[in-house]
C-alpha positions in Angstrom: 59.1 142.6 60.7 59.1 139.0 61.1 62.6 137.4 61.9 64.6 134.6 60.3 65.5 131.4 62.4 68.3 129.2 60.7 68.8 125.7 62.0 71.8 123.6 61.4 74.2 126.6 60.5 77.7 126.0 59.0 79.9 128.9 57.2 78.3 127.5 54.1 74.8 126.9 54.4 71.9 126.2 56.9 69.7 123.1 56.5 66.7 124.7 57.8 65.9 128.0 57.6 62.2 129.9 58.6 60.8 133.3 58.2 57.5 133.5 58.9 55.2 130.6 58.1 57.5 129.3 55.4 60.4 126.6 55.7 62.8 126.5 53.1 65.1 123.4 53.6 68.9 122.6 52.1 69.3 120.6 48.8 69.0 116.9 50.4 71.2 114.3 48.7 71.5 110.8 49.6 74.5 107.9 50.3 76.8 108.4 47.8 76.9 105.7 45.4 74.0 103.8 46.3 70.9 103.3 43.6 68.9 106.1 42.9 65.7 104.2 44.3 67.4 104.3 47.9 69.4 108.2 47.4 65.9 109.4 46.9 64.4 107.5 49.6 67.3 108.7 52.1 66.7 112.1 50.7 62.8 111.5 51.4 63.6 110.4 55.3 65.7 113.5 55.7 63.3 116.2 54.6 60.5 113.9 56.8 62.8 114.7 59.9 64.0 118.1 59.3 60.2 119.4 59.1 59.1 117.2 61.9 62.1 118.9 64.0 60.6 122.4 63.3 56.9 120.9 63.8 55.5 120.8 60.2 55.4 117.2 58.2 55.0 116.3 54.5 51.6 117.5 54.0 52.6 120.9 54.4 55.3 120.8 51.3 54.3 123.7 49.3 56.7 123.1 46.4 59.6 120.6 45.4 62.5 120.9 43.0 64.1 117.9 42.2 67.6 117.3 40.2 68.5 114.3 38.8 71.9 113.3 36.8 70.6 111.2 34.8 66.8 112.3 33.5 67.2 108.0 32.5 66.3 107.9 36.4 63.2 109.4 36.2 61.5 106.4 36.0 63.1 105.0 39.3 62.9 108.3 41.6 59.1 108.5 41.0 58.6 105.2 42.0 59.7 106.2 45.8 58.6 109.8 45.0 54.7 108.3 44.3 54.9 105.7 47.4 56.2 108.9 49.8 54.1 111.9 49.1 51.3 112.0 50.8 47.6 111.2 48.8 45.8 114.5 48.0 48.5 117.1 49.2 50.9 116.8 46.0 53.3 120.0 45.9 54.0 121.7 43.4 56.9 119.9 41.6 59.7 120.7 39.0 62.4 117.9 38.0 65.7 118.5 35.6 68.7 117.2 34.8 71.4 118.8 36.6 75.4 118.1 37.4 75.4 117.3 41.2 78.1 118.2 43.6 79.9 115.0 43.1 79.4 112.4 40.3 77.9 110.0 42.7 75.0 112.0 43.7 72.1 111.3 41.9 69.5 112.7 42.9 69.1 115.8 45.3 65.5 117.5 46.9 64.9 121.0 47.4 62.0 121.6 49.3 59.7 124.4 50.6 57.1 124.0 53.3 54.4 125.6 55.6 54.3 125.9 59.4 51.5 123.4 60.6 
């Protein structure tokens, strides 16, 4: 049976957790109240380090949910989305419009990877 490793533990959630060669990462947000070009970009640097602290990197992201606030932002996310993800190793990808944990999130990334 393969075991589960959780990184980052709080009574609430983990931000990394493992079990066998899959990584499932926390919902990553961004700085409160800053544009959604730079939330998603801060959002981007944070799953970059979390799998680079367990040994894997962007080119291993098997799938990618995105929620935005505003589906208006689409637009604007993409823009850093498109310049971050790596050519030729695309996850899959789902985006919606969801209420965020406080009105001055606007973006947050959930994101599933592979070991390296």
């Amino acid at each position: 049976m393969t075991d589960i490793t959780r990184l980052h533990s709080g009574a609430r959630m983990s931000q990394i957790v493992m079990h066998g060669d899959t990584i499932y990462l926390a919902g990553q947000v961004g700085t409160r109240g800053a544009s959604v070009a730079q939330q998603t970009q801060d959002c981007l640097d944070k799953v970059d380090a979390l799998l680079a602290e367990v040994g894997s990197d962007k080119t291993r992201i098997l799938q990618t949910t995105i929620w935005l606030a505003d589906m208006a932002d689409f637009e604007e996310m993409n823009a850093v989305w498109d310049a971050w993800v790596p050519e030729g190793n695309a996850p899959a990808r789902a985006c919606g419009e969801a209420k965020l944990a406080f009105p001055d999130f606007l973006v947050e990334f959930l994101v599933t990877a592979a070991k390296a």
